[in-house]
DRENDO-1510 file (C-alpha; in Angstrom, 1 decimal, always signed):
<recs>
REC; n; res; u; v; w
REC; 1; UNK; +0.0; +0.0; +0.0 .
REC; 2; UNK; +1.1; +3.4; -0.9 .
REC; 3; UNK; +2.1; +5.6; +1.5 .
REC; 4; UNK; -0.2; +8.8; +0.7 .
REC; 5; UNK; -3.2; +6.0; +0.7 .
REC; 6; UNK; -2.2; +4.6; +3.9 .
REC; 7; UNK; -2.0; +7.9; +5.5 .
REC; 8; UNK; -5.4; +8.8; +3.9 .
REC; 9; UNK; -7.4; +5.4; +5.1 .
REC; 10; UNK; -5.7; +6.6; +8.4 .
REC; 11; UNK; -6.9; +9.8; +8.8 .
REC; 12; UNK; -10.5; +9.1; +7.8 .
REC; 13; UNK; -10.4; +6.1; +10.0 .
REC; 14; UNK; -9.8; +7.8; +12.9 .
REC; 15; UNK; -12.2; +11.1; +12.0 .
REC; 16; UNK; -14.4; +8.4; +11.9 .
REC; 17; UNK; -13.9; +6.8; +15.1 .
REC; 18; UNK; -13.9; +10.7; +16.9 .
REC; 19; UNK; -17.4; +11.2; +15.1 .
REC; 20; UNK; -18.7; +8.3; +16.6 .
REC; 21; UNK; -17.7; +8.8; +19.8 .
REC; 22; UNK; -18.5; +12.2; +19.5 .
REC; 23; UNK; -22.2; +11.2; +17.9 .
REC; 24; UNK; -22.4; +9.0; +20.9 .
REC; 25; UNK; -21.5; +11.0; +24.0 .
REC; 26; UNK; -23.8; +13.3; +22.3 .
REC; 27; UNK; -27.2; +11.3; +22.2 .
REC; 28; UNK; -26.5; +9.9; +25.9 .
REC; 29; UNK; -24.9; +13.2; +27.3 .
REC; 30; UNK; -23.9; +11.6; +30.6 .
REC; 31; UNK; -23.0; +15.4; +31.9 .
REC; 32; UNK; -26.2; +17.1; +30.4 .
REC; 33; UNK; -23.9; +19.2; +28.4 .
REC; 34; UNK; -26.2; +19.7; +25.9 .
REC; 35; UNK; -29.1; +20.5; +27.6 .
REC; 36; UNK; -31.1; +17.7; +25.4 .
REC; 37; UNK; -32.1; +14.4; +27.0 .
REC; 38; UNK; -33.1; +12.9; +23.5 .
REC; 39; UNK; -33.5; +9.2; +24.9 .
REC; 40; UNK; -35.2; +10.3; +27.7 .
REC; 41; UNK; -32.3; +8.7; +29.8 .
REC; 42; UNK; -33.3; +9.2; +33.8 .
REC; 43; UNK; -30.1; +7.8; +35.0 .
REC; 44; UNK; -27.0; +9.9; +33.8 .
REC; 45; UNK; -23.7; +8.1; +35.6 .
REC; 46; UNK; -20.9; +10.2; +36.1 .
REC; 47; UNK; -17.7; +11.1; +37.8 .
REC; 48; UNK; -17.8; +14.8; +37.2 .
REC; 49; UNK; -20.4; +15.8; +39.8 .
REC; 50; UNK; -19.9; +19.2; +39.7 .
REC; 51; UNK; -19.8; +19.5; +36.0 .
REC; 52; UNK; -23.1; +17.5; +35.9 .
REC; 53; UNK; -25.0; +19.2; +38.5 .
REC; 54; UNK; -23.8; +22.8; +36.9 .
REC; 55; UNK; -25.7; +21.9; +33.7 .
REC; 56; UNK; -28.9; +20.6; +35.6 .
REC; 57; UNK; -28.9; +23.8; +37.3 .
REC; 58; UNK; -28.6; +25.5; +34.0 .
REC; 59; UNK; -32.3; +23.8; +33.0 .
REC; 60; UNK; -33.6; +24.5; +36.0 .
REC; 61; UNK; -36.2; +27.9; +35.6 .
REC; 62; UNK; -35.9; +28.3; +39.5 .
REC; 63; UNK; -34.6; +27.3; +42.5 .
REC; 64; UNK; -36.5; +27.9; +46.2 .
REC; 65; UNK; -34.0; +26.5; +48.1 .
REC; 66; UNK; -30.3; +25.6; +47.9 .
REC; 67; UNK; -28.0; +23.2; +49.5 .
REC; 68; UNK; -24.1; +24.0; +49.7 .
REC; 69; UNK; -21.4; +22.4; +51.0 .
REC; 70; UNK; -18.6; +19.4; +50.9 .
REC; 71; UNK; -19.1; +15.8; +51.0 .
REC; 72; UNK; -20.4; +16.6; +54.4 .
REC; 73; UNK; -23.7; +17.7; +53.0 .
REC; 74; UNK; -24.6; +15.0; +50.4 .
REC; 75; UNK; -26.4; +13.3; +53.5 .
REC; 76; UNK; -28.8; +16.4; +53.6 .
REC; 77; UNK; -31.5; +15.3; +51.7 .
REC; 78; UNK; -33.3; +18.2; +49.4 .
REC; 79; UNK; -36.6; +16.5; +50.0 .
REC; 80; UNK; -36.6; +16.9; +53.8 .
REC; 81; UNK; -36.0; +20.6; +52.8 .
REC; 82; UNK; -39.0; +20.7; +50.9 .
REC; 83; UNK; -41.0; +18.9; +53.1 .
REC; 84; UNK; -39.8; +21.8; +56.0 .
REC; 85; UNK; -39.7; +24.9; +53.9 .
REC; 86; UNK; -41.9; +24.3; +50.9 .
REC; 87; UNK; -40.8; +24.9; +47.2 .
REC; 88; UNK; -38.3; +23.0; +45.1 .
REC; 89; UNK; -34.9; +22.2; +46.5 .
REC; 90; UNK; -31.6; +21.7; +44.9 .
REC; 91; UNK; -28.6; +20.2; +46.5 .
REC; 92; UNK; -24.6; +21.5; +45.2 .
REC; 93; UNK; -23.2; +19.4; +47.7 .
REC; 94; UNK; -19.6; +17.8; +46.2 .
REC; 95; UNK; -16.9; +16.5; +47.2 .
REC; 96; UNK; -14.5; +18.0; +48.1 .
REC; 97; UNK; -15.8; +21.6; +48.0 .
REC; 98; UNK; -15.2; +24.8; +49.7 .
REC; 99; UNK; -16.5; +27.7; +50.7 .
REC; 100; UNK; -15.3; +29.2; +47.2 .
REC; 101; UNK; -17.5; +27.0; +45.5 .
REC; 102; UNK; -20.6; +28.1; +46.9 .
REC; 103; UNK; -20.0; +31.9; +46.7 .
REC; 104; UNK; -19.5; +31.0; +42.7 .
REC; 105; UNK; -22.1; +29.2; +42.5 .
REC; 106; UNK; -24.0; +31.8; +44.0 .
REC; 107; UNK; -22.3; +34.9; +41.9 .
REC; 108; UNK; -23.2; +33.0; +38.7 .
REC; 109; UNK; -27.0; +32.8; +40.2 .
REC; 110; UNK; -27.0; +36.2; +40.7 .
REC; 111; UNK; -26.3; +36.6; +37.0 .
REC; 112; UNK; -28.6; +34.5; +35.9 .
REC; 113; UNK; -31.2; +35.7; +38.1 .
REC; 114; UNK; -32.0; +32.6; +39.5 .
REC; 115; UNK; -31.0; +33.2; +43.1 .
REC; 116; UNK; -32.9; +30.7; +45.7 .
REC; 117; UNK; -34.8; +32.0; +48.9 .
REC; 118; UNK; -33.3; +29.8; +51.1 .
REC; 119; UNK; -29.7; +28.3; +51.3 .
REC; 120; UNK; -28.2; +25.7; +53.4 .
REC; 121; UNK; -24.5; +26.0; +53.8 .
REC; 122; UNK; -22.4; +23.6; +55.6 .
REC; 123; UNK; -18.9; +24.6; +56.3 .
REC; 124; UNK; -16.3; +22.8; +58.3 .
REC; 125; UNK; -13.6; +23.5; +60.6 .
REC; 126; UNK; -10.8; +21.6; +57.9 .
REC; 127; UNK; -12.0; +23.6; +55.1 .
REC; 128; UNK; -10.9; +26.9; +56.2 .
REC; 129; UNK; -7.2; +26.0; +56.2 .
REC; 130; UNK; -5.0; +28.0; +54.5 .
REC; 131; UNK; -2.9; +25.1; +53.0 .
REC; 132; UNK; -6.1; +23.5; +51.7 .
REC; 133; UNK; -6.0; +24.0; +48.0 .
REC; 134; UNK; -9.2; +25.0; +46.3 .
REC; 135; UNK; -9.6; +22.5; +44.2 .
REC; 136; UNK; -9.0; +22.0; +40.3 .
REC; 137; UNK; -12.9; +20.9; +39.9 .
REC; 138; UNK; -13.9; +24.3; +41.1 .
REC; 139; UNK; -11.5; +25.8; +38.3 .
REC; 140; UNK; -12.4; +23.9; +35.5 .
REC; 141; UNK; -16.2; +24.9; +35.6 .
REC; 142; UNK; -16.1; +28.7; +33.9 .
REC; 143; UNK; -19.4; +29.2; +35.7 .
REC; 144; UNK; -18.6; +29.2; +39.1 .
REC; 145; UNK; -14.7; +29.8; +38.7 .
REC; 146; UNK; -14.7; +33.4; +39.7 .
REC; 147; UNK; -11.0; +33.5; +40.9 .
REC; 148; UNK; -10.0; +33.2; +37.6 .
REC; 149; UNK; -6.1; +32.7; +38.4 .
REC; 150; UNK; -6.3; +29.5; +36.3 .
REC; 151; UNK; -6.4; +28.8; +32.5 .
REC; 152; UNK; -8.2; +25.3; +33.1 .
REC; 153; UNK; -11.6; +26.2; +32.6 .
REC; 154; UNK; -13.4; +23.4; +31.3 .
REC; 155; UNK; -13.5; +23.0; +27.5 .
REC; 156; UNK; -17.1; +21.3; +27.2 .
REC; 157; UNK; -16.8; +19.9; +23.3 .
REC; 158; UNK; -13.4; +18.6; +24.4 .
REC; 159; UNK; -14.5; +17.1; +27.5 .
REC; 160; UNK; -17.4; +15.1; +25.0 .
REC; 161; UNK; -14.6; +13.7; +22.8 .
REC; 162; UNK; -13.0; +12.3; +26.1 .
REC; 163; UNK; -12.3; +8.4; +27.7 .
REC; 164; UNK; -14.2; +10.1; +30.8 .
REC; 165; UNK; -17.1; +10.8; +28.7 .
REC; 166; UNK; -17.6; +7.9; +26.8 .
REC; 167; UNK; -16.9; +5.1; +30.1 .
REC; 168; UNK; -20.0; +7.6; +31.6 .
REC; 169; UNK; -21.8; +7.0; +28.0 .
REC; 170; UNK; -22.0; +3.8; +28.0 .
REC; 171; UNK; -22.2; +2.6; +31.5 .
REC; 172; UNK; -25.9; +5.2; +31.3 .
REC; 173; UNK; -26.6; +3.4; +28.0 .
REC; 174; UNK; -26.5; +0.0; +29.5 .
REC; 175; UNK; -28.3; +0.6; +32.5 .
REC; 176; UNK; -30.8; +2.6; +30.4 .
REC; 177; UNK; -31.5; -0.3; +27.9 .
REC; 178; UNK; -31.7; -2.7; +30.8 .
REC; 179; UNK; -34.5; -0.6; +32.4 .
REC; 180; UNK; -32.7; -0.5; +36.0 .
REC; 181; UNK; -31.6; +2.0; +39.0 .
REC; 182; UNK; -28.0; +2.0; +38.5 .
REC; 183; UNK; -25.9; +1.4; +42.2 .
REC; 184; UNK; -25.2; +5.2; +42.5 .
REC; 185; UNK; -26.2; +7.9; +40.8 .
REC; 186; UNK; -27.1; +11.7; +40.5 .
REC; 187; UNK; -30.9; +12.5; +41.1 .
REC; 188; UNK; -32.7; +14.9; +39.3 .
REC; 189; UNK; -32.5; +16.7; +43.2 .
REC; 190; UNK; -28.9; +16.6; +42.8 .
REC; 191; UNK; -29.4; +14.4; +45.6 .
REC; 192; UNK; -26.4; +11.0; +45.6 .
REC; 193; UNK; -28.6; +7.8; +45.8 .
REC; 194; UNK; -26.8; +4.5; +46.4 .
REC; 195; UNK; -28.3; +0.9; +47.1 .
REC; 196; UNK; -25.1; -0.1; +48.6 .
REC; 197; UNK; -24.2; +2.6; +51.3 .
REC; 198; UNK; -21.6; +3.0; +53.1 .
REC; 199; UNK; -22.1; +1.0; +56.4 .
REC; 200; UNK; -22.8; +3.1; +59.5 .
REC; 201; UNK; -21.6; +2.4; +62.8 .
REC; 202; UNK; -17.8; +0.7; +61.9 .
REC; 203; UNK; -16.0; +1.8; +64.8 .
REC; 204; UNK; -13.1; +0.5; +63.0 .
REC; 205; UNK; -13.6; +2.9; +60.0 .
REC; 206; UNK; -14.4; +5.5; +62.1 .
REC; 207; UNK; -11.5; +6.0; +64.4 .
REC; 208; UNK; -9.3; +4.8; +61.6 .
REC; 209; UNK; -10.5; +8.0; +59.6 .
REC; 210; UNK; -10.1; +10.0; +62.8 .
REC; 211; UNK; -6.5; +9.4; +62.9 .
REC; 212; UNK; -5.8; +10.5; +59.1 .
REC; 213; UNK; -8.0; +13.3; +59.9 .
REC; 214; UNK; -6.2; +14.7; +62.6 .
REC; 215; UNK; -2.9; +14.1; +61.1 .
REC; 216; UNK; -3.6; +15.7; +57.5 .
REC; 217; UNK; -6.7; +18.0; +57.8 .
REC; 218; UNK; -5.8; +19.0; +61.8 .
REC; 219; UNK; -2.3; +19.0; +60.7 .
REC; 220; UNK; -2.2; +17.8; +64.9 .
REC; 221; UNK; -3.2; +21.2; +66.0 .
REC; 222; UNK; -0.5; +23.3; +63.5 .
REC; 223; UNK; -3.2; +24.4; +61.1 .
REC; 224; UNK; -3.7; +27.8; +60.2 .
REC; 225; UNK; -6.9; +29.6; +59.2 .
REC; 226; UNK; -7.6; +31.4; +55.7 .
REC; 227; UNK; -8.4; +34.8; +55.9 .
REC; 228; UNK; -9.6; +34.7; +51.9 .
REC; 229; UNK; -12.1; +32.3; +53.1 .
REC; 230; UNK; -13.6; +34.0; +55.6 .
REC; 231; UNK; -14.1; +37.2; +53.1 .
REC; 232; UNK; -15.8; +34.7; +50.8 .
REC; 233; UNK; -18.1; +33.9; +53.5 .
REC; 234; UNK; -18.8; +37.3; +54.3 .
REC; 235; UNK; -19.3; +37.9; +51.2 .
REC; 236; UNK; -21.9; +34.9; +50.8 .
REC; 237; UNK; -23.5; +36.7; +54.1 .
REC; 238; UNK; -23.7; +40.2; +52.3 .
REC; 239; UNK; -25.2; +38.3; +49.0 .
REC; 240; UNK; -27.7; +37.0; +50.8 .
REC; 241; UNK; -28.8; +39.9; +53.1 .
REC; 242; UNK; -28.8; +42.0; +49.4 .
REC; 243; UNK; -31.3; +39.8; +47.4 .
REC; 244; UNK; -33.3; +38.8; +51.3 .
REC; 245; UNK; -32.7; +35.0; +51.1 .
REC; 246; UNK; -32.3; +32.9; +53.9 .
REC; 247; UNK; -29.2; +31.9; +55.1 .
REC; 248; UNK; -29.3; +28.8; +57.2 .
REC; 249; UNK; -25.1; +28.0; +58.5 .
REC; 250; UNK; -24.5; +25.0; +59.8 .
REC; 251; UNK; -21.0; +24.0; +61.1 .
REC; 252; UNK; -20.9; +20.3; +60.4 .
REC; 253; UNK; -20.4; +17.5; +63.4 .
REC; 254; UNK; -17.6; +15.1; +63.8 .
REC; 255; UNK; -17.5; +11.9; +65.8 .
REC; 256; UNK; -16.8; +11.9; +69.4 .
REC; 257; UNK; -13.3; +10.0; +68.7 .
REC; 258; UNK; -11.9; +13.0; +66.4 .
REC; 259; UNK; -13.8; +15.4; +68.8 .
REC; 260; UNK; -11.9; +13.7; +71.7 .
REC; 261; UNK; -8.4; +14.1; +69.5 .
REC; 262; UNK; -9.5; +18.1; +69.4 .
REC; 263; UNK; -10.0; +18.5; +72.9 .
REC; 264; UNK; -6.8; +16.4; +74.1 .
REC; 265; UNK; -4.6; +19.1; +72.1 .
REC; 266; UNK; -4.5; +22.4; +74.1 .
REC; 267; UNK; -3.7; +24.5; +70.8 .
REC; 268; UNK; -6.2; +23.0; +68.9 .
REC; 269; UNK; -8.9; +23.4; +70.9 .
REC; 270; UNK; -7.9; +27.7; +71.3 .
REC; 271; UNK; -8.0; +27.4; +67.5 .
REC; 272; UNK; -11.5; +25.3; +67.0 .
REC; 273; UNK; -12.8; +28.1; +70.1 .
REC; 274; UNK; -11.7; +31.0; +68.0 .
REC; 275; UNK; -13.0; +29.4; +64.7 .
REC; 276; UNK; -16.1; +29.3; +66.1 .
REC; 277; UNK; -16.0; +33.3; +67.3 .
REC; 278; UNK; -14.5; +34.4; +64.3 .
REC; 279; UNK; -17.5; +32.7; +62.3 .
REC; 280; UNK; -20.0; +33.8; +64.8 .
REC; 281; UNK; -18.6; +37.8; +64.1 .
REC; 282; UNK; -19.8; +36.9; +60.3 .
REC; 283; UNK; -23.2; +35.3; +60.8 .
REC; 284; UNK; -24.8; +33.3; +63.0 .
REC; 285; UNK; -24.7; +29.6; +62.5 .
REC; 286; UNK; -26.0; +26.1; +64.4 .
REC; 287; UNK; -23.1; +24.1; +65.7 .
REC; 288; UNK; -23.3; +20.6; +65.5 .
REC; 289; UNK; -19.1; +20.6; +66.1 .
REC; 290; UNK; -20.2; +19.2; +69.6 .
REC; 291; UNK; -20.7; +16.6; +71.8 .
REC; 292; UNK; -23.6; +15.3; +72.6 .
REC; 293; UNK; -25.9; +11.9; +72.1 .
REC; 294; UNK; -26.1; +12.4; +68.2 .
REC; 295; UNK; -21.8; +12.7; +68.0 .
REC; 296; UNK; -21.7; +9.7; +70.2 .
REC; 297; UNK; -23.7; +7.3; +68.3 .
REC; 298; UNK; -21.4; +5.4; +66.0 .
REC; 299; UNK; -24.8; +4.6; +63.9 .
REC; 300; UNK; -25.1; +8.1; +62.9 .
REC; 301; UNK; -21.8; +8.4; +61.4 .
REC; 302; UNK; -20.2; +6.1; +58.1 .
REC; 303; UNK; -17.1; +7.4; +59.2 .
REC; 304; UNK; -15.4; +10.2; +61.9 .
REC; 305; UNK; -16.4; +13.3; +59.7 .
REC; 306; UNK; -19.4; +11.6; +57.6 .
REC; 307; UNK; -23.5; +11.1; +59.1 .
REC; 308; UNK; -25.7; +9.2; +57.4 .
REC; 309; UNK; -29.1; +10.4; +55.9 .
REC; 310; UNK; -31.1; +9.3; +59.2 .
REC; 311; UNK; -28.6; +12.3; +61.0 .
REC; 312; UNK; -28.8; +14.5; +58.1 .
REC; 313; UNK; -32.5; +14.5; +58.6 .
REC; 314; UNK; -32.3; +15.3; +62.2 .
REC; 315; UNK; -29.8; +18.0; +61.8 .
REC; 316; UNK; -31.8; +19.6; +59.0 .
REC; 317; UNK; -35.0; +19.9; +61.6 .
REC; 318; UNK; -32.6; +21.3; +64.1 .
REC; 319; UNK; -31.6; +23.8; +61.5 .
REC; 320; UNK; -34.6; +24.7; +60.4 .
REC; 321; UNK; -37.5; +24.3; +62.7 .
REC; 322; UNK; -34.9; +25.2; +65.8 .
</recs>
């Protein structure tokens, strides 16, 4: 075979391979890029939650009330909300999220004039380290990236042309031709569903996590607070007073083993103290950072710094009804 020929059959080979997979992550559009949900596909499967839950948001006409936070508030379910406050709720909770994330979500609400009346937002001690990175998911999403100190905003026809996109394609295709709840997924709530949770109660998982925790987020009582992060949060605080929306604060429990670690270091217990002022001069909040019957039941936790649903619920009536 010729060499221009080869190099022809090549090149339309793989144009052709790219369209497909392109024509494919299309049609199933596992991170609603598109906006079009042509197969009427309930179950979208994804490991870009924020990237999927940004583009539900962009559908939505109106939001009543809004749920913000880490991983620590993908137990607080948006339904409970509604069932306590009325309207529709929507929940941003990610992984690995900070308080960044929210005021950007929140600044691009404000642009698209779809700003809730109520928000829940969880913050953690951790998360308002100074040596915490924000993370490259909050850059990547042009929406909410209000820093703008990176050039990785997300390129979205890129991001359909890629592996990520087409494992999430066709693990949604197969689940939505077999007519089944996948094990995890996305609800239209933003809400994480899973048949196969994370067991509550494992002491042994729990105090396991409470030692990494203290070592790596407590940094053993050497960690230092972010002043940036507390102007976001004031900043979240003056949003909200602006446009009259709720704000509902909630610093987030921990078990009684990493609460014990806390109280057994002399500095970090000053510092957790004058976290808790230094919030309290910004806005006022419901700790759950305490102990008390719910941080000492090991079946309310799936690990030291994660409840379950059944103490999401209860926190969410103490936040709201108290």
């Amino acid at each position: 075979m010729k060499p221009k020929l080869f190099s022809r059959i090549f090149l339309a080979s793989s144009l052709s391979v790219l369209l497909l997979i392109l024509g494919f992550n299309l049609l199933v559009d596992p991170y609603d890029v598109t906006g079009f949900n042509l197969l009427n596909i309930q179950h979208k499967l994804t490991r870009d939650g924020r990237l999927q839950k940004i583009n539900r948001i962009k559908e939505l006409q109106s939001i009543d009330n809004l749920i913000l936070g880490s991983s620590r508030s993908e137990r607080l379910n948006p339904q409970t909300v509604t069932k306590l406050l009325g309207g529709y709720t929507y929940t941003f909770g990610i992984g690995g999220a900070n308080v960044e994330d929210a005021l950007g979500l929140l600044l691009y609400l404000e642009k698209e004039k779809k700003l809730p009346k109520n928000i829940v937002l969880c913050i953690d001690f951790a998360a308002f380290n100074k040596d915490l990175k924000t993370t490259d998911g909050f850059y990547k999403i042009p929406e909410i990236n209000f820093l703008n100190t990176q050039n990785s905003q997300q390129n979205y026809p890129a991001k359909l042309f890629s592996i990520d996109a087409l494992r999430a394609s066709v693990k949604t295709f197969k689940v939505h031709l077999k007519h089944i709840k996948p094990d995890s997924y996305i609800d239209t709530n933003g809400f994480l569903r899973s048949k196969h949770l994370t067991p509550s109660g494992d002491i042994e998982r729990i105090r396991k996590v409470a030692d990494e925790y203290y070592v790596f987020s407590y940094k053993e009582g050497k960690i230092e607070f972010s002043q940036e992060r507390f102007e976001y949060l004031k900043r979240i605080v003056s949003l909200s007073k602006k446009y009259n929306i709720k704000l509902h604060v909630m610093l987030t429990p921990v078990h009684i083993h990493l609460y014990t670690k806390i109280q057994n270091n002399e500095i970090l217990v000053k510092k957790l103290a004058n976290f808790k002022e230094k919030v309290l001069t910004i806005t006022p909040y419901y700790d759950a950072m305490l102990i008390n019957e719910n941080t000492k039941n090991d079946n309310n936790f799936e690990d030291a710094v994660h409840y379950n649903e059944r103490m999401g619920n209860h926190l969410l009536y103490e936040l709201l009804k108290k």
